[in-house]
C-alpha positions in Angstrom: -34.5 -96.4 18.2 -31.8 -95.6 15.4 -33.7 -95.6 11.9 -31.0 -96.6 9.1 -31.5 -96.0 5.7 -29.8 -97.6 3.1 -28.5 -97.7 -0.9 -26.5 -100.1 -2.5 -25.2 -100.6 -6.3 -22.8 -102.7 -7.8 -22.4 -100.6 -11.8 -19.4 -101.3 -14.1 -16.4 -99.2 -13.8 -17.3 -96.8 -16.9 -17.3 -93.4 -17.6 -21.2 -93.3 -19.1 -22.3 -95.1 -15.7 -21.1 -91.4 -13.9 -24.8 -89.7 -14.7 -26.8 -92.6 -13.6 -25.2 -93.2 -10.3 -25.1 -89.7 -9.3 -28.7 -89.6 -10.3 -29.4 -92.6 -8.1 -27.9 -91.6 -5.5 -29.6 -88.0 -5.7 -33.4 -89.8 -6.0 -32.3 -91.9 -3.1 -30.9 -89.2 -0.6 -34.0 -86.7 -1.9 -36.1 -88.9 0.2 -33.3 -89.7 3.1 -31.6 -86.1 3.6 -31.0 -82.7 3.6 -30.0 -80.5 0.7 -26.4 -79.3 1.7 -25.7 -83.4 2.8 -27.1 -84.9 -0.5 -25.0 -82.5 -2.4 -22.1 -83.8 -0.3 -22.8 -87.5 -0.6 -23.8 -87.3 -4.6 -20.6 -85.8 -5.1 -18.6 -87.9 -2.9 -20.0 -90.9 -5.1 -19.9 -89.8 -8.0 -15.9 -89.0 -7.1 -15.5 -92.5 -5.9 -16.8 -93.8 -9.0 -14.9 -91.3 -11.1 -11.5 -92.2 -9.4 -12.6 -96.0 -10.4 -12.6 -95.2 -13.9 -9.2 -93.3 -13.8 -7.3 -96.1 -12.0 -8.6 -98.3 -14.6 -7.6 -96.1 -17.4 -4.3 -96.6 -16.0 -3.4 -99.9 -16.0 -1.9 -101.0 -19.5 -4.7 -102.6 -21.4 -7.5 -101.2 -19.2 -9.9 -104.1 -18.6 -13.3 -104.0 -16.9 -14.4 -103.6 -13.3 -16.7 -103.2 -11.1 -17.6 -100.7 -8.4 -20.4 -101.1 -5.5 -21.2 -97.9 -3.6 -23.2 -98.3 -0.7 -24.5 -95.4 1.6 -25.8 -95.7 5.1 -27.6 -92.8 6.7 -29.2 -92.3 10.0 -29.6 -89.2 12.7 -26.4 -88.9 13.5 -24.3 -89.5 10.4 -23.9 -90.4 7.2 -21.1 -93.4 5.5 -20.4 -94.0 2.2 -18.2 -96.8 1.2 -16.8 -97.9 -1.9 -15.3 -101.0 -2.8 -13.7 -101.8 -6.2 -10.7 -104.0 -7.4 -8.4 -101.3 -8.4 -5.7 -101.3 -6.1 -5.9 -97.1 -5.6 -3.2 -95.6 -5.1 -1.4 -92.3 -5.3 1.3 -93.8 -8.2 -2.2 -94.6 -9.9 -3.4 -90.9 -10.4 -4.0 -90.0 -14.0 -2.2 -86.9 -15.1 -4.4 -84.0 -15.0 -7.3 -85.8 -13.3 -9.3 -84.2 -10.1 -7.8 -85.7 -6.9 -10.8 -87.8 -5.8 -9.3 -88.3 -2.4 -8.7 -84.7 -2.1 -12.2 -83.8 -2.8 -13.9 -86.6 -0.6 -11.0 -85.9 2.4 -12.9 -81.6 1.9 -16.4 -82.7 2.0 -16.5 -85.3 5.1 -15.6 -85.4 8.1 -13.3 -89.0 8.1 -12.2 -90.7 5.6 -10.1 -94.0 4.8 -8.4 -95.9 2.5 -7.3 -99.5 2.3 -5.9 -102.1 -0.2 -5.9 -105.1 0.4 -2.4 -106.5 -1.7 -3.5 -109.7 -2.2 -6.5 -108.9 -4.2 -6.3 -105.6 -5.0 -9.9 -104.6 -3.6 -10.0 -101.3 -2.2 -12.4 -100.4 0.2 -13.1 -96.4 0.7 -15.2 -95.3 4.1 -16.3 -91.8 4.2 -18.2 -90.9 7.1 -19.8 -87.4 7.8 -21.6 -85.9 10.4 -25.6 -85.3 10.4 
């Protein structure tokens, strides 16, 4: 029998929303997994989030947003996916900004990226190894 364990959040696409989802996250995966993965996967949502924030600074006029992360965890591995209506893409990249998709490709083991053109929702799956 496969135990999952799982965390969800839908938070606005802002820059003061960065400490309390990493937070979240952390107090969730204190109780779900290990020290070197929960670094991994705090970071890896809080980078999802972050890269949220900078494809909506770039659009002319900004707007609002939001973001859901959820995270799914069992023995074998661990998935993060982020969904938002941002459209990412490399063209979208904020000069001087961290790489996101750099730093998320470094810390898991898979990772992938789709648009959807018609609506703009990206979806990005992470998936790491237990």
């Amino acid at each position: 029998m496969v135990e999952w364990a799982v965390f969800t959040a839908t938070v606005p696409v802002r820059v003061e929303q960065l400490a309390m989802i990493r937070a979240r996250v952390r107090g969730w995966a204190d109780c779900k997994i290990g020290h070197h993965a929960r670094h991994d996967v705090v970071w890896a949502a809080s980078e999802a989030l972050s890269s949220a924030v900078d494809h909506l600074r770039a659009r002319r006029g900004g707007g609002s947003a939001e973001a859901t992360v959820t995270l799914h965890v069992d023995s074998e591995v661990l998935v993060l996916t982020a969904r938002d209506h941002l459209a990412w893409t490399d063209d979208g990249r904020v000069p001087g900004s961290v790489d996101g998709l750099r730093v998320m490709r470094e810390i898991t083991d898979r990772m992938s990226l789709t648009t959807d053109p018609d609506t703009d929702v990206s979806t990005l799956v992470a998936v790491s190894a237990r």
